[in-house]
RODO-349146 format. One record per residue (C-alpha): residue number from 1; chain; y, z, x. Coordinates in nm, 4 decimals. Each point is the difference from the previous one (the first is absolute). Example, Ala and Ser with C-alpha at 12.3 -4.5 7.8 and 13.67 -1.06 7.14 Angstrom:
// RODO-349146
+-----+---+----------+----------+----------+
|   k | c |       yy |       zz |       xx |
+-----+---+----------+----------+----------+
|   1 | A |  -0.4500 |   0.7800 |   1.2300 |
|   2 | A |   0.3440 |  -0.0660 |   0.1370 |
+-----+---+----------+----------+----------+
// end
This chain:
// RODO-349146
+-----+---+----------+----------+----------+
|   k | c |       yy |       zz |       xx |
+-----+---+----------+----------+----------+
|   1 | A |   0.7247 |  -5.2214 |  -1.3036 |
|   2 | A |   0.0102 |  -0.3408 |   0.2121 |
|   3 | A |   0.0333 |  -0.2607 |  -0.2087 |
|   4 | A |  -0.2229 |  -0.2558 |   0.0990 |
|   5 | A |  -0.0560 |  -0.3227 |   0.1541 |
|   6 | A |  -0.0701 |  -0.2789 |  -0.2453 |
|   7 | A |  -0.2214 |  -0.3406 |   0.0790 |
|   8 | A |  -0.0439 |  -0.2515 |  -0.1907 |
|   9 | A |  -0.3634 |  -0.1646 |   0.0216 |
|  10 | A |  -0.1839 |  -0.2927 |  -0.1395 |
|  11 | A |  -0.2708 |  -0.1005 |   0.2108 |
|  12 | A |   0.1479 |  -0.2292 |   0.2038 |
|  13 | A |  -0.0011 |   0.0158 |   0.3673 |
|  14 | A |   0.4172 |   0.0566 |   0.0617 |
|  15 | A |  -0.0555 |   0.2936 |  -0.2849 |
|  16 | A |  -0.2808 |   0.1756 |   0.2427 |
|  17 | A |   0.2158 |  -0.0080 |   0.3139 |
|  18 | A |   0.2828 |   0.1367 |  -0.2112 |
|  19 | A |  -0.2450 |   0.3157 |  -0.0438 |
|  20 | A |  -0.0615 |  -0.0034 |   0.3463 |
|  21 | A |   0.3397 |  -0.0100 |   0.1293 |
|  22 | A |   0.0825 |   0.2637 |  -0.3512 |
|  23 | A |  -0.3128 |   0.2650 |   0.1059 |
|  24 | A |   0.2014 |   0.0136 |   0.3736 |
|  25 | A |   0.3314 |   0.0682 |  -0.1321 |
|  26 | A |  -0.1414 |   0.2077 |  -0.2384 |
|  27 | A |  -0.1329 |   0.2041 |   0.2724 |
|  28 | A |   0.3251 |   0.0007 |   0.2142 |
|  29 | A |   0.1512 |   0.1718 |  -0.2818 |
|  30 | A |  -0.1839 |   0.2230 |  -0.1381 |
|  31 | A |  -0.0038 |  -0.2225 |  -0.3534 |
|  32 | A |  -0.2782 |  -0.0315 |  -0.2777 |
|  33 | A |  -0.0799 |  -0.3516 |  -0.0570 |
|  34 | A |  -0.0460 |  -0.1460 |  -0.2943 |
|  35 | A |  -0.1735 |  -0.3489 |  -0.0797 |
|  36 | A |   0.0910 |  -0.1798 |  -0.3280 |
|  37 | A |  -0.1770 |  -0.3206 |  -0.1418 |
|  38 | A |   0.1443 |  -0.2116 |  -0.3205 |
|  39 | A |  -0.2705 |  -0.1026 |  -0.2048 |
|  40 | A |   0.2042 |  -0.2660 |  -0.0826 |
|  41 | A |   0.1098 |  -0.1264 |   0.3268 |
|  42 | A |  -0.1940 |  -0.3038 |   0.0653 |
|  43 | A |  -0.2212 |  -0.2080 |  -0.2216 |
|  44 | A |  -0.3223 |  -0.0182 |   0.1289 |
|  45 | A |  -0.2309 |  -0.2836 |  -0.1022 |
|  46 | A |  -0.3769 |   0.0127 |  -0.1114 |
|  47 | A |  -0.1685 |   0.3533 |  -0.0863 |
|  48 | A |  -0.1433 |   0.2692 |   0.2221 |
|  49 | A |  -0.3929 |  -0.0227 |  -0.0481 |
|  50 | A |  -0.1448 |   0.3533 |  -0.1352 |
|  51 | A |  -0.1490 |   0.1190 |  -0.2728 |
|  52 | A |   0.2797 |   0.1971 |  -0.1210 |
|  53 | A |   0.1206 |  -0.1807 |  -0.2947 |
|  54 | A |   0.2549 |   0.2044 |  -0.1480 |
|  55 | A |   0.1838 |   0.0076 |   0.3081 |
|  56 | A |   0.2659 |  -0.2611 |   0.0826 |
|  57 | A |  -0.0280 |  -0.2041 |   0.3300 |
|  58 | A |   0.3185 |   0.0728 |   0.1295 |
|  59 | A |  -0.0339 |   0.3636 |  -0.0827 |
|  60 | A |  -0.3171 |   0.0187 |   0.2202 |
|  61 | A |   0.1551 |  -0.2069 |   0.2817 |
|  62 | A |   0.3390 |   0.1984 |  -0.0533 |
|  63 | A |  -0.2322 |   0.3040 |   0.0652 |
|  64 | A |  -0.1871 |  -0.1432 |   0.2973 |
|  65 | A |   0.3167 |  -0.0990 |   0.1634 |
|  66 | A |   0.1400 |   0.3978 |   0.0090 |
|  67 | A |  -0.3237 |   0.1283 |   0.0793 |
|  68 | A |   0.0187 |  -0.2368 |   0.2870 |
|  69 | A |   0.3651 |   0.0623 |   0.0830 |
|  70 | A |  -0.0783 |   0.4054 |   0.0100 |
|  71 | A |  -0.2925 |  -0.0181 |   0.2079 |
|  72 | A |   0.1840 |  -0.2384 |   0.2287 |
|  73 | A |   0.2916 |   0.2697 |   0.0126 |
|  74 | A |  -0.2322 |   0.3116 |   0.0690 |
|  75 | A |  -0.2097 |  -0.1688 |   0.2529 |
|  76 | A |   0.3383 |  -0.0818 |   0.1983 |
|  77 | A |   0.1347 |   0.3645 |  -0.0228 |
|  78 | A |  -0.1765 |   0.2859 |  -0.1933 |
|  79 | A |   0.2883 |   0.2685 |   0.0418 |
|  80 | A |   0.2172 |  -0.2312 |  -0.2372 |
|  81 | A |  -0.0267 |   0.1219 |  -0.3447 |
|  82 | A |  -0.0762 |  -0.3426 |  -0.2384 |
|  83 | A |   0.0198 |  -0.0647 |  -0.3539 |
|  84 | A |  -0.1033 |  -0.3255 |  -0.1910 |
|  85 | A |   0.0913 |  -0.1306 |  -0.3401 |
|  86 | A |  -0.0661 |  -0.3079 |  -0.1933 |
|  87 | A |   0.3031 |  -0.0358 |  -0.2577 |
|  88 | A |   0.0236 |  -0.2327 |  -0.2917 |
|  89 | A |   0.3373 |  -0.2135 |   0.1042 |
|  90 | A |   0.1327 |  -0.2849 |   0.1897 |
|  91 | A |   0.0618 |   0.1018 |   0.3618 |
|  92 | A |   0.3668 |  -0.0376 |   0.0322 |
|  93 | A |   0.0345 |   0.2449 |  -0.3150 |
|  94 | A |  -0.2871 |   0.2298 |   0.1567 |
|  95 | A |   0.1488 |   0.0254 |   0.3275 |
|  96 | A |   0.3561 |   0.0755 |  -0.1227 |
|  97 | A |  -0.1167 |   0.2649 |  -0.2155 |
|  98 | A |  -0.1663 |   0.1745 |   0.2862 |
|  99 | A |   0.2868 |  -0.0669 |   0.2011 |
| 100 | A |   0.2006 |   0.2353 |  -0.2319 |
| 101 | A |  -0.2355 |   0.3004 |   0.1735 |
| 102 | A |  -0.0992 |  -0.1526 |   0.3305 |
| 103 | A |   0.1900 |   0.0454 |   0.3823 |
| 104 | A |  -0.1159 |  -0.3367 |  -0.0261 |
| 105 | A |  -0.1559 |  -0.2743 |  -0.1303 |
| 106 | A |  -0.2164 |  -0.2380 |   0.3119 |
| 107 | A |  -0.1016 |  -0.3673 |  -0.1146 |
| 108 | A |  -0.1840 |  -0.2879 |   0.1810 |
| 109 | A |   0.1589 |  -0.2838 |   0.0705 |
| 110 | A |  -0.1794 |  -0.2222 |  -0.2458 |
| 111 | A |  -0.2704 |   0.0477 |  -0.2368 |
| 112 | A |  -0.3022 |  -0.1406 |  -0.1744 |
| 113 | A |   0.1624 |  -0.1364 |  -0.2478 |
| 114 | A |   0.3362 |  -0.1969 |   0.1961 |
| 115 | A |  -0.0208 |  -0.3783 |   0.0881 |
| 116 | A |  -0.1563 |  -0.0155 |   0.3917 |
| 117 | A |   0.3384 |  -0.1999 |   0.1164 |
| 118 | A |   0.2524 |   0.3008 |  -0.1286 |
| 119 | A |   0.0766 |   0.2099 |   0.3153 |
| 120 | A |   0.0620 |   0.3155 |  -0.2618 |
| 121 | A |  -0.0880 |   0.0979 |  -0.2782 |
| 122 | A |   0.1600 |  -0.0243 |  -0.3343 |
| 123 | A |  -0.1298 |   0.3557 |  -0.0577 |
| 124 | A |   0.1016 |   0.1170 |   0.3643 |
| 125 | A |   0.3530 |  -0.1678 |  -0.0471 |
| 126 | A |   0.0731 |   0.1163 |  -0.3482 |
| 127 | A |  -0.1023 |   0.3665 |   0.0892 |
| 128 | A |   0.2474 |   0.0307 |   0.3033 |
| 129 | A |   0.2976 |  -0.1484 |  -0.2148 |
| 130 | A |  -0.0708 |   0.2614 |  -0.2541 |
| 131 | A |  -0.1458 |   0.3612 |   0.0558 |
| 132 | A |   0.1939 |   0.2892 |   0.0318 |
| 133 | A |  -0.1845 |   0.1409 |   0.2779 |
| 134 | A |  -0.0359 |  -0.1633 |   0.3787 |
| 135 | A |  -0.2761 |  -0.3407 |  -0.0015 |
| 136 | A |  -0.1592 |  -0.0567 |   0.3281 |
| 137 | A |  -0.2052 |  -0.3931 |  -0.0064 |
| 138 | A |  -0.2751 |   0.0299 |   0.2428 |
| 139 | A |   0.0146 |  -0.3079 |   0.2010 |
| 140 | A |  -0.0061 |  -0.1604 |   0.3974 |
| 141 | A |  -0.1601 |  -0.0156 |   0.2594 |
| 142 | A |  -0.3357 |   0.2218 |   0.1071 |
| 143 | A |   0.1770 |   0.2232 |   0.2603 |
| 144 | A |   0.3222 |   0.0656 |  -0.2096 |
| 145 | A |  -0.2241 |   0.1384 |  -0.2855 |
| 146 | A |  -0.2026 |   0.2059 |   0.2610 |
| 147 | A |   0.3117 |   0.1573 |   0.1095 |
| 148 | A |  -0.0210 |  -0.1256 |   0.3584 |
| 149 | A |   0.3738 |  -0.0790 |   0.0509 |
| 150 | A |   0.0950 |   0.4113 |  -0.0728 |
| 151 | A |   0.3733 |  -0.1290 |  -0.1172 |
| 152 | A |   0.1394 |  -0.0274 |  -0.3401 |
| 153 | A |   0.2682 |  -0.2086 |  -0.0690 |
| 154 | A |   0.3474 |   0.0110 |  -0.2324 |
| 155 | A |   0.1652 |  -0.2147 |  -0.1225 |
| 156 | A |   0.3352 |   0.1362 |  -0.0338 |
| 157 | A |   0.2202 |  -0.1658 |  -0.3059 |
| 158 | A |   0.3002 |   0.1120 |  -0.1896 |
| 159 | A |   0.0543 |   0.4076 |  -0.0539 |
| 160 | A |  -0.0840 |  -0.0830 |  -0.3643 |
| 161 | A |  -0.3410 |  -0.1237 |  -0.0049 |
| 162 | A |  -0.0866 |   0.1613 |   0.3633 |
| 163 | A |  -0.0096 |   0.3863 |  -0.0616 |
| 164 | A |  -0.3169 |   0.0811 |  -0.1404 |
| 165 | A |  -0.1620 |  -0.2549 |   0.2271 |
| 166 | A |   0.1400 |   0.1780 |   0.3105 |
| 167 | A |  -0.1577 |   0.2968 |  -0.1096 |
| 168 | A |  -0.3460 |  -0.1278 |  -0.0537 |
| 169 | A |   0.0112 |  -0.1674 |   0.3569 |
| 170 | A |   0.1028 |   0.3111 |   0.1314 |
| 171 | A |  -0.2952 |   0.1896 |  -0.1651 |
| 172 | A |  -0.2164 |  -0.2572 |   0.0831 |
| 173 | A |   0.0952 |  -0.0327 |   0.3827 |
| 174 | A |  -0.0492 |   0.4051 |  -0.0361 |
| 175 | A |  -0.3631 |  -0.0522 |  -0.1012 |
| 176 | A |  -0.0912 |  -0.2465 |   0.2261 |
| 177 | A |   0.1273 |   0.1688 |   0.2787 |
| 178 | A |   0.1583 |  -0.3676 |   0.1517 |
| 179 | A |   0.3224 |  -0.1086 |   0.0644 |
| 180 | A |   0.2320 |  -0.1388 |  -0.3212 |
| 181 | A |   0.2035 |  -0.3605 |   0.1147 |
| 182 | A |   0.3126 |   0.0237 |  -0.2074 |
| 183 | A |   0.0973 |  -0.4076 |  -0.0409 |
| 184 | A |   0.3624 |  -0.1033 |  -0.1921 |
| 185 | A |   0.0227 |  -0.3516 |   0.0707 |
| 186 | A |   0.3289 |  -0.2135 |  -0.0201 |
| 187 | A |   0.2330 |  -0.2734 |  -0.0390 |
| 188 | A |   0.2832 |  -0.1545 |   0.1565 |
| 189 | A |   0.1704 |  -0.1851 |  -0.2493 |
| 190 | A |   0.0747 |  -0.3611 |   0.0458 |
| 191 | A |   0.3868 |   0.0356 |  -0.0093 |
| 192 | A |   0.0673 |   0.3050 |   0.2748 |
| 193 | A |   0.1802 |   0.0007 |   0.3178 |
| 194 | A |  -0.0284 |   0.1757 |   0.2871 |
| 195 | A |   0.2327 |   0.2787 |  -0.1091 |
| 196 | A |  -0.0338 |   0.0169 |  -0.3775 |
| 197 | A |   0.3258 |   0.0595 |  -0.2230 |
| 198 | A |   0.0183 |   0.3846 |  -0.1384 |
| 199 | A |  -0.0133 |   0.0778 |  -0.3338 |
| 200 | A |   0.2678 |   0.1858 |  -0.1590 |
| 201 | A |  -0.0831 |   0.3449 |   0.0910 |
| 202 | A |  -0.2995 |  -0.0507 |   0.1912 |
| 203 | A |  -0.0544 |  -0.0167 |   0.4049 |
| 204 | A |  -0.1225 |  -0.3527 |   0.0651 |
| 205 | A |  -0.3782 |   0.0390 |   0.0837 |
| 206 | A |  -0.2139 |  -0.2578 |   0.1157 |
| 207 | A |  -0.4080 |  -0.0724 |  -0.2131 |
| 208 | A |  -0.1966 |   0.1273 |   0.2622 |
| 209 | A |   0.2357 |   0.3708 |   0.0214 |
| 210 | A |   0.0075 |  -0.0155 |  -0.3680 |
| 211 | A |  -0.3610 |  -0.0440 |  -0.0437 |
| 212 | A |  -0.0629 |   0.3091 |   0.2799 |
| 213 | A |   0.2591 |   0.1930 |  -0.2185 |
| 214 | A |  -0.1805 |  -0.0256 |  -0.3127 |
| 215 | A |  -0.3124 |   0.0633 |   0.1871 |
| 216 | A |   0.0902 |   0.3311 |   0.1300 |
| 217 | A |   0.1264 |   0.1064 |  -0.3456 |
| 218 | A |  -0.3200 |  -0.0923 |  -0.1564 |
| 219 | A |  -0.2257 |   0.1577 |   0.2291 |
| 220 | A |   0.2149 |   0.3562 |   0.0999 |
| 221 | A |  -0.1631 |   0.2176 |  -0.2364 |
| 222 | A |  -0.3619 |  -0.1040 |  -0.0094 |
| 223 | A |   0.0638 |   0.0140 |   0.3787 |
| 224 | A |   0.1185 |   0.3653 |  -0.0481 |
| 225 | A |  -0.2898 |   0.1135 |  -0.2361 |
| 226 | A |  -0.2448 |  -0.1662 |   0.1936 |
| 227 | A |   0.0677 |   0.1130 |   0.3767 |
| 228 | A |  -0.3924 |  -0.0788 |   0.1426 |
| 229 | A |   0.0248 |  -0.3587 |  -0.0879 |
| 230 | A |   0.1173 |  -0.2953 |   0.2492 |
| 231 | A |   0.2046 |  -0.2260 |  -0.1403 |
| 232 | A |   0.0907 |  -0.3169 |   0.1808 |
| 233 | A |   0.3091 |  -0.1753 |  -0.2088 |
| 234 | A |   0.0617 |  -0.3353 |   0.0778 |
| 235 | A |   0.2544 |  -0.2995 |  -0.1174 |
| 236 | A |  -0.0960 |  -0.3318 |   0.0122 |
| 237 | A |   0.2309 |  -0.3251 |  -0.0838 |
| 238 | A |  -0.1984 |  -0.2426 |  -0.2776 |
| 239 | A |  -0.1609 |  -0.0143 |  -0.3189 |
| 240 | A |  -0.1242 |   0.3276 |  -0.1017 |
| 241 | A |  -0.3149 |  -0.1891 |  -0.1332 |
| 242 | A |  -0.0746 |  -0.1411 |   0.3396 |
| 243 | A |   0.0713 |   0.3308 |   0.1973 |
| 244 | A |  -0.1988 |   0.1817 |  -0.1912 |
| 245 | A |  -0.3120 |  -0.2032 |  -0.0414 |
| 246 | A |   0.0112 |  -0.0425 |   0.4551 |
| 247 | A |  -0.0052 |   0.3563 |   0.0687 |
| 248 | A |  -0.2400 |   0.0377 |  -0.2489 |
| 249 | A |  -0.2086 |  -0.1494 |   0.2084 |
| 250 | A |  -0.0295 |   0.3224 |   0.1905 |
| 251 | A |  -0.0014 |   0.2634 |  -0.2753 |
| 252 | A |  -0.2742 |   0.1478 |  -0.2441 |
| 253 | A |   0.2534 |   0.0393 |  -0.2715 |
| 254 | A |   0.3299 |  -0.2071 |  -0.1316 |
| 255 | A |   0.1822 |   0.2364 |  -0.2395 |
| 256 | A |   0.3049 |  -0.1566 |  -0.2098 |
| 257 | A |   0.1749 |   0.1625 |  -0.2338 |
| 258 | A |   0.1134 |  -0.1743 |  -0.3803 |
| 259 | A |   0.2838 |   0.1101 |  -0.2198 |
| 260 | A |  -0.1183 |   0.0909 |  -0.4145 |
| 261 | A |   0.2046 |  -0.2164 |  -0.2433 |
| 262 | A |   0.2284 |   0.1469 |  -0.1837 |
| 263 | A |  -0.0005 |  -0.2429 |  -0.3044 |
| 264 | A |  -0.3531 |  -0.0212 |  -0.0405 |
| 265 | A |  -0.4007 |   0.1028 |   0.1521 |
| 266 | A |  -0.0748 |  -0.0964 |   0.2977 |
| 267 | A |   0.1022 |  -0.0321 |   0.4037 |
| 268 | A |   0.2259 |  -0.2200 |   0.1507 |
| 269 | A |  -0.2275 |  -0.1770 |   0.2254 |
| 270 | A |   0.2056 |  -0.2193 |   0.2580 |
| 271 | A |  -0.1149 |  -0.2695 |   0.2332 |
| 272 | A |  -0.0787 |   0.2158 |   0.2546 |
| 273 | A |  -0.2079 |   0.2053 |  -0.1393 |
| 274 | A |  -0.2034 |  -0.3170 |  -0.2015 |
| 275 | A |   0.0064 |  -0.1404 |   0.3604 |
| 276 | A |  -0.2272 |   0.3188 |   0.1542 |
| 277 | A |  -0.2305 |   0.0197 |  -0.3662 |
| 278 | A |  -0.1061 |  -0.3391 |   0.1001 |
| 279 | A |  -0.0328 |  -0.0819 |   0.3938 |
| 280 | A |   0.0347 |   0.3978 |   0.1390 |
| 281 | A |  -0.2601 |   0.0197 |   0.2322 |
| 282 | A |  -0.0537 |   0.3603 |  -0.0680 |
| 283 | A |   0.0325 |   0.2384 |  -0.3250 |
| 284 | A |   0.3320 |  -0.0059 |  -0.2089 |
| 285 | A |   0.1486 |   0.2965 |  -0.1305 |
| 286 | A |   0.2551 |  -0.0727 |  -0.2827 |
| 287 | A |   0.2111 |   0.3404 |  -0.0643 |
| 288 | A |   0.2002 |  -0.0245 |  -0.3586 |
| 289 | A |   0.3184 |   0.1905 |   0.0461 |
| 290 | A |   0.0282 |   0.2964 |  -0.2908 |
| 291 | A |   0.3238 |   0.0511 |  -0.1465 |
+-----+---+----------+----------+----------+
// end
């Protein structure tokens, strides 16, 4: 059985375009969806008028808010199967729980409950740095959440934090039926020549071959198992941060991939990738690398 496609909701506007962008992935892959609301998520002022008095206000608006949320999802595609709960937690605990048993776990970028000048999260940000399964924030621009652009983009890092993520941009690519741009940006450093000194051993090599190298070693086997997708790999000199977030511009999805600490729980979440969970102008995919 599938396991399914987690969303976080809470009412708030970014949580019900996560559900919209969620139901249509959902659908591309042939995934249950699942909607999840912690009661304790936000702390709502004033009471709920009814004549229920035995009931809790936040219970009935915790109810009102999935009922909302699943009739939203059915409306936008009835073929996708969709389950709601309301569960007794705070949301970074409830959504790393289901994370243990989800393909993966989809969060707005901000929610009813976050200061209006943060430009993610707490919940969002805390989420990606710490499931176990891949986090996709659902933010940018109107036609990068529609899907207009038809490209995905990877960021290609190290080998070590990169694998898993290659594979779900490969899948994902797959699905979509659209091209995948392969991007491994890089640096000259400050102190090179024009013909850099060899290292013992080791064929002198300048950043730009080196960075094409590593490419084509990261991609050769998701290229292999994956024959019907195009993949357009590309190096570009400069910050990674800054690469990334321009061709973004033209994608519907930015995938990274972040390395699991070994010493303790959690995801090493570099610049780069804090750079697109705050100003991408599209979703972010943050893949943890297992092992």
């Amino acid at each position: 059985m599938e396991l399914p496609l987690v969303v976080g909701v809470d009412g708030s506007a970014a949580a019900f375009t996560a559900v919209d962008w969620a139901v249509d992935e959902a659908a591309r892959h042939g995934l249950p969806l699942r909607l999840v609301y912690a009661s304790l998520w936000a702390h709502y002022e004033g009471a709920v008028e009814t004549g229920d008095r035995e009931r809790p206000s936040e219970q009935l608006m915790a109810e009102n808010i999935v009922r909302s949320a699943t009739e939203r999802a059915r409306r936008r595609n009835r073929d996708v199967t969709v389950s709601a709960e309301v569960v007794p937690e705070e949301a970074v605990d409830a959504l790393l729980r289901e994370g243990l048993h989800a393909s993966a776990v989809v969060t707005g970028s901000r929610g009813r409950g976050e200061l209006k000048g943060m430009l993610l999260g707490s919940v969002g940000l805390v989420v990606a740095a710490r499931a176990h399964c891949p986090v996709i924030v659902v933010r940018g621009n109107q036609p990068a959440l529609a899907g207009t652009h038809e490209r995905i983009l990877l960021g290609a890092g190290n080998p070590a934090t990169s694998g898993e993520a290659v594979r779900f941009a490969f899948r994902e690519a797959e699905a979509r039926r659209c091209p995948l741009d392969v991007v491994r940006a890089w640096r000259s450093p400050a102190h090179q020549t024009t013909h850099p000194p060899r290292s013992a051993g080791e064929p002198a090599r300048y950043p730009r071959e080196r960075a094409s190298a590593l490419l084509d070693d990261l991609l050769h086997d998701a290229v292999a198992d994956h024959q019907g997708v195009r993949v357009r790999p590309d190096t570009v000199e400069g910050p990674a941060r800054k690469v990334l977030l321009r061709r973004a511009d033209a994608a519907d999805l930015v995938i990274v991939g972040a390395q699991r600490r070994q010493d303790h729980f959690g995801l090493q979440l570099g610049r780069v990738t804090h750079t697109l969970l705050h100003h991408a102008p599209c979703p972010v995919a943050v893949v943890p690398q297992r092992g």
